[in-house]
C-alpha positions as CSV (number, residue, x, y, z in Angstrom):
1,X,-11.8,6.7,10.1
2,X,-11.6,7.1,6.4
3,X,-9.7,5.6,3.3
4,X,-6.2,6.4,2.6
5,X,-5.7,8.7,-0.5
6,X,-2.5,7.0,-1.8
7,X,-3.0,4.1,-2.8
8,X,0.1,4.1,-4.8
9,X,1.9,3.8,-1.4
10,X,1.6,0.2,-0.9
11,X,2.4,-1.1,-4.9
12,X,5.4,-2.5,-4.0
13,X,4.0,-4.8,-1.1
14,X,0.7,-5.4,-2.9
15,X,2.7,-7.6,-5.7
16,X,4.2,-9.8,-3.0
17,X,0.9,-10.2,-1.3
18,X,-1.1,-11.0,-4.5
19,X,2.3,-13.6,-5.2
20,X,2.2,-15.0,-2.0
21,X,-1.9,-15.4,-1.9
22,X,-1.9,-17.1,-5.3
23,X,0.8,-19.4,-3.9
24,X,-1.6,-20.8,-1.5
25,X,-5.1,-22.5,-2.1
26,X,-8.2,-21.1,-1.5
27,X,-10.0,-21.5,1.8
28,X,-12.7,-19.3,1.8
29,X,-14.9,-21.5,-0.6
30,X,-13.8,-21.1,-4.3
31,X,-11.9,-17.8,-2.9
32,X,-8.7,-16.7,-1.4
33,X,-9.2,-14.9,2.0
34,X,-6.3,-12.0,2.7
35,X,-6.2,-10.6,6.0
36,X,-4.0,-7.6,6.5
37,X,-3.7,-6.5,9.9
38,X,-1.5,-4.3,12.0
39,X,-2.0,-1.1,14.0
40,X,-3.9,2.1,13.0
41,X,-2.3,4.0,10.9
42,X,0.4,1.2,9.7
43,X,-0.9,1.5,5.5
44,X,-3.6,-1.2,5.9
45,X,-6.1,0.4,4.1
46,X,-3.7,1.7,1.2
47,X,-1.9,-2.1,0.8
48,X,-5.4,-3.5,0.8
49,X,-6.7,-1.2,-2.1
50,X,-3.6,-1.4,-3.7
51,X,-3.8,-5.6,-3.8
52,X,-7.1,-5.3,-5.3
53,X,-5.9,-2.6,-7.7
54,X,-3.0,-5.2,-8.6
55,X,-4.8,-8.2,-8.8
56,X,-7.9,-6.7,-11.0
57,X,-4.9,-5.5,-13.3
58,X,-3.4,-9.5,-13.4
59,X,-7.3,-10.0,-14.8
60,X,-8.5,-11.2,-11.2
61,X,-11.6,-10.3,-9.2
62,X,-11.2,-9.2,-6.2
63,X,-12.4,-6.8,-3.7
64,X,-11.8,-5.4,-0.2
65,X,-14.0,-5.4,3.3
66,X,-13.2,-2.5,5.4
67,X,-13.2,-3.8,9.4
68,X,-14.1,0.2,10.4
69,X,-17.4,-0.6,9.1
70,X,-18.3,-3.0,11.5
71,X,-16.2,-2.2,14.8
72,X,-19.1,-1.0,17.5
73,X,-17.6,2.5,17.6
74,X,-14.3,3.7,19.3
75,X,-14.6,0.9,21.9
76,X,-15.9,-2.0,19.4
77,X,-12.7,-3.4,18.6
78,X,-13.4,-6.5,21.4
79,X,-16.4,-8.5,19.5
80,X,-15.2,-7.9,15.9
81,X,-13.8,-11.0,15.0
82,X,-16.5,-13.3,16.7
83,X,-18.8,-10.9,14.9
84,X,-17.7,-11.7,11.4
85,X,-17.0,-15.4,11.8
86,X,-19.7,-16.7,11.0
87,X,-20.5,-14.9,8.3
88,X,-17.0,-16.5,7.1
89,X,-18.5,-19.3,7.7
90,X,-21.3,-18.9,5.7
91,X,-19.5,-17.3,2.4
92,X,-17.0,-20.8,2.6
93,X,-20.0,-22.6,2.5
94,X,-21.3,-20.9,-0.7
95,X,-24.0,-18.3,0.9
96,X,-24.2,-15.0,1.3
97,X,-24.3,-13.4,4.6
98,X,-25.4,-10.3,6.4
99,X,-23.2,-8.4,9.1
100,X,-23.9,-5.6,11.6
101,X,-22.8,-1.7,10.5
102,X,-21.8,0.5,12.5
103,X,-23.1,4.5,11.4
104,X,-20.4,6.3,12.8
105,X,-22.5,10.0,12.7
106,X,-25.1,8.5,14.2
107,X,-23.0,6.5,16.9
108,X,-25.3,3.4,16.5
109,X,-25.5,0.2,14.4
110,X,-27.0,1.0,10.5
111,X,-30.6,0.0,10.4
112,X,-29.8,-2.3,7.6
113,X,-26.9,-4.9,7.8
114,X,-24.3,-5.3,4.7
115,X,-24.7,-8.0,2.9
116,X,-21.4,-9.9,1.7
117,X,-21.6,-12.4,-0.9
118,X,-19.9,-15.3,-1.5
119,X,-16.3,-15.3,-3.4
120,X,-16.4,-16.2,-7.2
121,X,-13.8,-19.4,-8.1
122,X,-10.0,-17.6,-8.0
123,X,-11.6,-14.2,-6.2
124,X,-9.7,-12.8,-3.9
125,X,-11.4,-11.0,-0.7
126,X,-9.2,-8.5,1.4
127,X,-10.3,-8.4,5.1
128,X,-8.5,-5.1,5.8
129,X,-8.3,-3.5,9.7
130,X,-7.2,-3.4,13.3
131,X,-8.3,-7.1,14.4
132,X,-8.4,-8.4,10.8
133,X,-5.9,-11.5,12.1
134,X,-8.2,-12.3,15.2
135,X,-7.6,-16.1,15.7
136,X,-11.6,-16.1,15.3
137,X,-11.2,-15.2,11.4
138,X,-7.9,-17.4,10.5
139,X,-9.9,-20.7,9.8
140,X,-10.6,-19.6,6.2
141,X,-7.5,-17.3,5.7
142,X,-5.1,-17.9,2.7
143,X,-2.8,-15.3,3.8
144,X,-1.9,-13.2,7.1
145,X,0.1,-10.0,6.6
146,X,1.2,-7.7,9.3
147,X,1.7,-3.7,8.2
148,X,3.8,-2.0,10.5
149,X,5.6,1.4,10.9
150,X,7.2,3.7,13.1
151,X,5.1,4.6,16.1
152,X,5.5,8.3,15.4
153,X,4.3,7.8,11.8
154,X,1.4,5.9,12.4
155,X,0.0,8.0,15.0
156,X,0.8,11.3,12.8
157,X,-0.8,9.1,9.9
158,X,-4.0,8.6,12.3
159,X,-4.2,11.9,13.7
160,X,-3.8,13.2,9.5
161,X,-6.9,10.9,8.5
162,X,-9.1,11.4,11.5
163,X,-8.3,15.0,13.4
164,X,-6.6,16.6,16.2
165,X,-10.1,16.8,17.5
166,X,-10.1,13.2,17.8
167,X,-7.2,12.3,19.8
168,X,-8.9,11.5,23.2
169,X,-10.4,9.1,21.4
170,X,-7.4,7.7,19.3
171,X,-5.0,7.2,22.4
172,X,-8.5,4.6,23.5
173,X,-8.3,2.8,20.7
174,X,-4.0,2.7,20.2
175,X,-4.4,1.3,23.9
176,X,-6.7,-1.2,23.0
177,X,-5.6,-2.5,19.8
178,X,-2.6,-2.6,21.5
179,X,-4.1,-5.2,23.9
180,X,-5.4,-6.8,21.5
181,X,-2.4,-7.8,18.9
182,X,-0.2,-8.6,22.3
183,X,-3.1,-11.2,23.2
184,X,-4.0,-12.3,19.8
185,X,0.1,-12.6,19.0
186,X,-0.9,-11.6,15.1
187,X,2.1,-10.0,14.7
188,X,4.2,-13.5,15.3
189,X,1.2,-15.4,13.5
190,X,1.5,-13.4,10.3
191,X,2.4,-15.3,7.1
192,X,4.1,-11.7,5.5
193,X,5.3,-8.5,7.4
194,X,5.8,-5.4,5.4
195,X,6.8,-2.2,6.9
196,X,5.3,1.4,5.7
């Protein structure tokens, strides 16, 4: 799992969800809280660095936390959200806090945890990846947005990012984040839903 390269992609989208955030107040402390979720392959990490690209140009601080960096592997989606909720928790409340990283060469968590820091007054933070609108991370969201596209494109996009060599492993995780959004019901929870 790696970045997009084109983050131009999602410049259209990225103006409604930096309207849209800035609409709302902030619940993650002093900070606004986006969470863009949707299924691998859907433009999720090219809207999310495309939001911060579009606020930082409206004079805004903001910044982007990648979910693939702390999923437990090919089989860590389950665990994700309760993982990061407390650190949530701990940024609304002004501190900084220190999450589990997965090393995905050396199939094992890192030996030292990231540490996220709080938000600064009017920051936004982008939560961006498959499980990002778990109902365990919602308490201090601002905004939900749902990326979609057409199954054929997201799993050609997925197969273009991570490898034929991969697939076994792919149609695991397709099954279970599709699981996972039909029990979590993000989709029909989402605040915005823009298509790729």
């Amino acid at each position: 799992m790696s970045p997009s390269p084109d983050p131009e992609r999602g410049v259209p989208h990225a103006e409604r969800v930096v309207e849209a955030a800035l609409d709302r107040p902030a619940r993650l402390g002093p900070g606004r809280l986006v969470l863009l979720d949707g299924p691998s392959g859907s433009g999720k990490t090219t809207l999310a660095d495309a939001v911060v690209a579009t606020a930082r140009r409206r004079g805004l601080d903001a910044r982007v936390v990648h979910l693939e960096a702390h999923y437990e592997g090919w089989d860590g989606l389950p665990g994700v959200g309760a993982r990061l909720a407390a650190a949530l928790d701990r940024l609304a409340a002004g501190g900084t806090a220190r999450v589990p990283t997965w090393d995905w060469h050396a199939g094992d968590w890192a030996e030292v945890p990231a540490e996220l820091r709080p938000p600064s007054p009017g920051e936004l933070v982008v939560l961006e990846g498959v499980g990002a609108g778990d109902r365990a991370l919602v308490a201090h969201a601002t905004l939900l947005v749902w990326c979609e596209a057409e199954r054929s494109v997201r799993r050609a996009r997925a197969l273009a990012r991570d490898g034929e060599a991969t697939r076994p492993l792919l149609e695991r995780w397709w099954d279970a984040e599709d699981r996972h959004h039909a029990a979590e019901g993000t989709r029909g929870r989402a605040d915005l839903v823009v298509s790729t």
